[in-house]
Every structure is written in C-alpha cells, then in structure tokens.
C-alpha positions as CSV (number, residue, x, y, z in Angstrom):
1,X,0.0,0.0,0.0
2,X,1.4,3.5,-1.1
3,X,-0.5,6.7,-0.4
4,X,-0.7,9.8,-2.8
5,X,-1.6,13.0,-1.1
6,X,-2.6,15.4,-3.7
7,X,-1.6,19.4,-3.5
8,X,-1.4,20.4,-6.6
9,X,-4.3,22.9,-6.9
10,X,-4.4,26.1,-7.6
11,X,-6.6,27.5,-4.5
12,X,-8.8,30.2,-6.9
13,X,-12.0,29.2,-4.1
14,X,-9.8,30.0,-1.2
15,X,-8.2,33.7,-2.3
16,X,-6.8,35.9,-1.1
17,X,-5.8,33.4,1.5
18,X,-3.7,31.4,-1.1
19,X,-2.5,34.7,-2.2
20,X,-0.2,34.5,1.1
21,X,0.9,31.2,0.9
22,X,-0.3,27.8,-1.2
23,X,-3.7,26.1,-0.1
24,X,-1.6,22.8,1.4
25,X,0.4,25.4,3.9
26,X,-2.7,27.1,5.4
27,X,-2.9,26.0,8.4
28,X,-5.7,24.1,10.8
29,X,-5.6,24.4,13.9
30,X,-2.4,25.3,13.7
31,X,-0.6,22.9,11.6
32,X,-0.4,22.6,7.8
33,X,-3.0,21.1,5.8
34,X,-0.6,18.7,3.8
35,X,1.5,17.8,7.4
36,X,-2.2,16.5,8.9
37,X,-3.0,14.7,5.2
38,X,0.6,13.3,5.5
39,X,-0.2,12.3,9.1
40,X,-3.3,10.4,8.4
41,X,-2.0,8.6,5.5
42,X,1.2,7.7,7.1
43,X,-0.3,5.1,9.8
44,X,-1.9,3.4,6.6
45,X,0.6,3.4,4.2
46,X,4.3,2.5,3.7
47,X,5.3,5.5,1.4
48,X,3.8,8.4,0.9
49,X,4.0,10.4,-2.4
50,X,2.8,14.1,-3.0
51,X,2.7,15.9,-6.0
52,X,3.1,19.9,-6.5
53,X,2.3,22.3,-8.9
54,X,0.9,25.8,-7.7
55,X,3.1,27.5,-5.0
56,X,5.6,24.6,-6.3
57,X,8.8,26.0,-4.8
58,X,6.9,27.0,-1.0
59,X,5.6,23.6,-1.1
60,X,9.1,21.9,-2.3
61,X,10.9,23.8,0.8
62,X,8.1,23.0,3.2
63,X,8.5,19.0,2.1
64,X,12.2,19.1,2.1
65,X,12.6,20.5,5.3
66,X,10.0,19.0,7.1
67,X,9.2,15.4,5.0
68,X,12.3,14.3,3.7
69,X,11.0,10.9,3.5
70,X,8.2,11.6,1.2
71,X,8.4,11.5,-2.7
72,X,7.7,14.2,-4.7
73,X,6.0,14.4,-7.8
74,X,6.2,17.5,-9.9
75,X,3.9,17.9,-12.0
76,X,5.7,21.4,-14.0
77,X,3.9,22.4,-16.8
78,X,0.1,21.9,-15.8
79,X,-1.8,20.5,-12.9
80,X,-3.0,17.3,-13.9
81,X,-5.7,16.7,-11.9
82,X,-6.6,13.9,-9.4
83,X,-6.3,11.2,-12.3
84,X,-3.8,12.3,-14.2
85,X,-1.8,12.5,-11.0
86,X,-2.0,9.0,-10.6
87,X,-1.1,8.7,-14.3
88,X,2.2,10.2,-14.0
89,X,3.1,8.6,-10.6
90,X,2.1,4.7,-12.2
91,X,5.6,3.9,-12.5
92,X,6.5,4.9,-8.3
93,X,3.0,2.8,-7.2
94,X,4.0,0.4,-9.7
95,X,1.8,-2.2,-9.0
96,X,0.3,-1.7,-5.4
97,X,-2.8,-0.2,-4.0
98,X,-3.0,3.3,-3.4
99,X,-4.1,5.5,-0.9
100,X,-5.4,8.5,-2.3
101,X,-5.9,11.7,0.5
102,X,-6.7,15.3,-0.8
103,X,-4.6,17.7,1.1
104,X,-7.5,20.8,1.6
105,X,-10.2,18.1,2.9
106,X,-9.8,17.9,6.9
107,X,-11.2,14.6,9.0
108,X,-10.5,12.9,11.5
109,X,-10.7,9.9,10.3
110,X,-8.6,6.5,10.8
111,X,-7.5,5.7,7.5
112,X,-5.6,2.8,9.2
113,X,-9.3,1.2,10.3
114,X,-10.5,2.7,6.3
115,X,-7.9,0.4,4.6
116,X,-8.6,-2.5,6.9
117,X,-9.9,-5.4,4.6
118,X,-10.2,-3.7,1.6
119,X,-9.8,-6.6,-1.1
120,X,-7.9,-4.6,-3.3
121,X,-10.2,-4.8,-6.5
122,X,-12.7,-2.6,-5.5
123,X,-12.4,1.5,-5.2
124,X,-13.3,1.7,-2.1
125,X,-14.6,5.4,-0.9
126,X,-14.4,7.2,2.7
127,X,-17.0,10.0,2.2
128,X,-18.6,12.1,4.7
129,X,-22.4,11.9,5.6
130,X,-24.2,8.9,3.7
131,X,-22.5,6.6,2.3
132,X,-24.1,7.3,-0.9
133,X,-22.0,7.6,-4.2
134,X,-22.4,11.0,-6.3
135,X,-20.5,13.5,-7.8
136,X,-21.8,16.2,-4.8
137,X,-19.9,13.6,-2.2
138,X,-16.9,15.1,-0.3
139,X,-14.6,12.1,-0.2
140,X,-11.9,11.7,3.0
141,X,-9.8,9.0,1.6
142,X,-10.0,7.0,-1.3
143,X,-8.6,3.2,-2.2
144,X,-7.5,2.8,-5.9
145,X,-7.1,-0.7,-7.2
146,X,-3.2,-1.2,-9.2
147,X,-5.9,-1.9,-12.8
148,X,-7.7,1.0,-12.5
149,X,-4.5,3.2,-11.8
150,X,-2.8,1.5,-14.7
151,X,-5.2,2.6,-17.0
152,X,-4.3,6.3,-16.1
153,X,-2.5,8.7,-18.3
154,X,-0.5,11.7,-17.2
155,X,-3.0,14.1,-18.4
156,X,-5.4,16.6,-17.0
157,X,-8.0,14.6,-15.9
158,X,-10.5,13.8,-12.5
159,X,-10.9,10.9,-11.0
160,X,-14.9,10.8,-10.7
161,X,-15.0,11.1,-14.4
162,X,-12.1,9.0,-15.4
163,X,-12.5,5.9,-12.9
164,X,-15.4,6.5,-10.7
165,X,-18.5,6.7,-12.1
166,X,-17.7,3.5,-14.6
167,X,-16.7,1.7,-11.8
168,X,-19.5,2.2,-9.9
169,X,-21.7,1.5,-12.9
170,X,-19.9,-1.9,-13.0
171,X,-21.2,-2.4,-9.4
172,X,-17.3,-1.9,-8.1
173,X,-17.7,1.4,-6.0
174,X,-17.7,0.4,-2.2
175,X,-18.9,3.6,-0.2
176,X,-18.0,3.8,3.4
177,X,-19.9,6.8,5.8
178,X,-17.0,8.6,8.0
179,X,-19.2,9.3,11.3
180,X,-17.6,13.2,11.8
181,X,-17.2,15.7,9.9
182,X,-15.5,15.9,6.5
183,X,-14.7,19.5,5.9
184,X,-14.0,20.9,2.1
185,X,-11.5,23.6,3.0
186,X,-11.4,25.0,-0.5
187,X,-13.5,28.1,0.3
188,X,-13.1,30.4,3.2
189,X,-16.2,29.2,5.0
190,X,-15.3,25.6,4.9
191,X,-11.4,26.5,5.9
192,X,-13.0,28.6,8.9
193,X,-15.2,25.7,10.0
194,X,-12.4,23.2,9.8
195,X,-10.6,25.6,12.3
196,X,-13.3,26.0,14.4
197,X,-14.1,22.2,14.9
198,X,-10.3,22.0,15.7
199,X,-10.8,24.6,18.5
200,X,-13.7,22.6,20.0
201,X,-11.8,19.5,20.2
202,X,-9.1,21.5,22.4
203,X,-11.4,22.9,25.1
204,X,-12.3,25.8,22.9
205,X,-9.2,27.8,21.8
206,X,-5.7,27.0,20.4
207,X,-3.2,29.3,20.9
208,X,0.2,29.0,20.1
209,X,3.1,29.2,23.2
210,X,4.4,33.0,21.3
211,X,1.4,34.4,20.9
212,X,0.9,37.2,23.3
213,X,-2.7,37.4,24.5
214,X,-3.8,40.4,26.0
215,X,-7.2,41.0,25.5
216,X,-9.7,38.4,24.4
217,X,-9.9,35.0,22.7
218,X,-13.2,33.1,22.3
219,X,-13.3,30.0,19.9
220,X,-10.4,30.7,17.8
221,X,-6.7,29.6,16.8
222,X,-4.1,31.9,17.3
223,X,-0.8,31.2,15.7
224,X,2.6,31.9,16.4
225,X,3.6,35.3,17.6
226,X,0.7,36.6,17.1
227,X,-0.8,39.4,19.0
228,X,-4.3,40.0,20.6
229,X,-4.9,43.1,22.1
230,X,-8.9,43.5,20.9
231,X,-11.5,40.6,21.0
232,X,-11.1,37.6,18.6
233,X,-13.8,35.3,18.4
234,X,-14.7,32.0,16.0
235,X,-11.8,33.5,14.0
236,X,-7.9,32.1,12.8
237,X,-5.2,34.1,13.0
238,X,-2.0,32.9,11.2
239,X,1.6,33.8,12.6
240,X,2.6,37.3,13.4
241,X,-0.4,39.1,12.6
242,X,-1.9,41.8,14.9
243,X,-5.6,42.4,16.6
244,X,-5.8,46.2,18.0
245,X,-7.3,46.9,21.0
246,X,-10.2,48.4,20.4
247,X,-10.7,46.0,17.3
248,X,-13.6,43.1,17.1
249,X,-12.5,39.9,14.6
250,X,-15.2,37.9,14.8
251,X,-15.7,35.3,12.3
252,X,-12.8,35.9,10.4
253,X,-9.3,34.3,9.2
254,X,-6.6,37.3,9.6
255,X,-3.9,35.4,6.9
256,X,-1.6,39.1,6.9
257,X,-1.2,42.8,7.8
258,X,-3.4,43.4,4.9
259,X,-5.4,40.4,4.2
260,X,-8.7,39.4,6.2
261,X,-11.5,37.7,5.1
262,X,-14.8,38.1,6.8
263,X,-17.1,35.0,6.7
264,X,-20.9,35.2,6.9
C-alpha cells in the first residue's frame, strides 16, 4: 500500500488566502494542511508520495525540510488533476494499492481502520455523511485498485470522471460513511469551520506558546507570535499578525497585515 496525497491545486476558491501562501500550507488548527494529510496517510501506508504544482517552490521547501522521507511528484507544466496525478506517478505505485488523500479536505478519520480489509479490486470510498455515491460527495480517503490506476494517463483529468463513475456503474464502487465531519477547506467558509471544529476538540481555543494574548480569545486559533490586544472570536489568525485593542475579529481568518476575510 502506497499513499498519494494530492496538492497540486491552484486555490482560486480559497483567495486571497492562497495569495499568502499555497492552499496545502494554510494552516488548521495550527498545523499545515498537507502535514495532517501526510499524518493520516502515514499510519496506513508505507510511502507516501505528493505531487506539486501551484506554489511549487513553498511547497518543495516546506517537504524538504519538514518530510524528507516523502516523494515528490512534480507535475511542472500543468496540474494534472486527481487522475492524471496518478497517471504520472504509475511507474513509483508500480503495481500496489494506493491511498489516495486530498490535502485541503480535513477529517479525522482513521484511514488505518478505512484500509482495513479492503480486497484490493474494488475503489473503495471514505466520504462524509451517507455513504451514498455522487459526484456532490466530499470524499476523505480513497482506495484505488493497481488496474484501475494503470489505465491512467498523465494528463489533466478527474478521478470521478475518469474511474469512478464507470466503476460504480460496473457495481465496483464500495462507499464507506465517516461518522464526523469531513470539511472541504477549498473556500473560506469551509477552511474557517475546519478551524473552528479543531478549536472545540481543544477545550475551545488553540493558541500558540508565542502568541501574546492580552485581551480576548473566544473559539479561535491563534498562531505563532501573534498578537491579541482586541476581542477575537470563532476566528484564525495565522503567525505574526496583529488584533488592535479596540478592534472586534469575529468570524474571520486574519492570513496578513493586509489580508482578512470576513465570513458570513
């Protein structure tokens, strides 16, 4: 078993946020997206592969430094898409199942328990809510068979369209319901929720040890030396931005000096 995470996209939903750095580095609950994809497909797989293409050279630095272990597929000219990733990277899974994790989709799910009997034939599917098979489905994990991968060429192409939706008109699409949330963090509502469900699960808040909290914090993750002199509430603030003290950020993601979005 070898796992792909996939971070190639471009991030257009999620601006200007992805203006300041690429839509795998934004950070929930105070850690990467791609290092919590990487995570979760680490206690199921043996290797890990992720391939780049927008905000190429951040993400290359962020891997090298951080996941030297992990094998990167650049994909230079053009995204190509969650098949066409697989496409190009046929030769590294040569042969064995594959793992497939979308590095802007947050869950906590046990992809360990997800991979557990799988008979390797079948795509096998960890989507959130029903486990009912669409295209409106916001897939956790997926479980690629070596045959369908093989038949995958290194062009721009989906996966739903490609493999999917054949397979599961040949009755070889096995759907399995994740019991808590699966969060599309494309778009700034969906990145603020993912956030916020990471605050609940840590008695409310995260805040980082160098941020420096003077005023108030309610429901929010604070990042590294950043500073809270107003009222912050269901909000992120990324590293070594500023909240003045007379200033209310509620329901917001402060990414820069100069760049909040407002969500509502």
């Amino acid at each position: 078993m070898v796992a792909v995470v996939l971070a190639a996209g471009e991030g257009r939903r999620l601006r200007p946020l992805t203006l300041v750095r690429p839509k795998p580095l934004c950070p929930v609950g105070g850690v990467p997206l791609l290092d919590l994809a990487l995570e979760r497909a680490g206690r199921a797989a043996a290797a890990c592969s992720v391939n780049v293409h927008h905000g190429r050279a951040a993400l290359e630095d962020h891997l090298a430094a951080n996941h030297p272990g992990v094998h990167l597929s650049v994909e230079a000219e053009q995204a190509l898409g969650t098949a066409g990733a697989l496409g190009k990277l046929r030769d590294w899974i040569g042969g064995r199942g594959t793992l497939v994790v979308n590095a802007d989709t947050w869950a906590e799910a046990d992809l360990a328990a997800f991979v557990a009997g799988w008979d390797g034939e079948r795509v096998r599917l960890l989507v959130g809510g029903q486990p009912v098979f669409g295209p409106r489905m916001v897939v956790a994990a997926a479980l690629m068979p070596w045959a369908d991968v093989a038949a995958l060429s290194p062009e721009p192409s989906g996966l739903y369209e490609r493999c999917w939706a054949a397979a599961d008109d040949a009755g070889r699409v096995e759907v399995v319901g994740h019991p808590g949330p699966v969060v599309d963090c494309g778009t700034p509502a969906g990145y603020l929720r993912a956030n916020l469900l990471a605050a609940d699960r840590s008695a409310g808040s995260i805040v980082a040890p160098t941020a420096q909290v003077s005023g108030s914090v309610e429901r929010s993750v604070i990042g590294e030396e950043a500073r809270v002199a107003g009222t912050v509430r269901d909000s992120v603030l990324w590293a070594g931005v500023e909240v003045a003290p007379a200033e209310l950020l509620e329901r917001a993601v402060r990414a820069a000096e100069r760049v909040t979005v407002l969500v509502r």
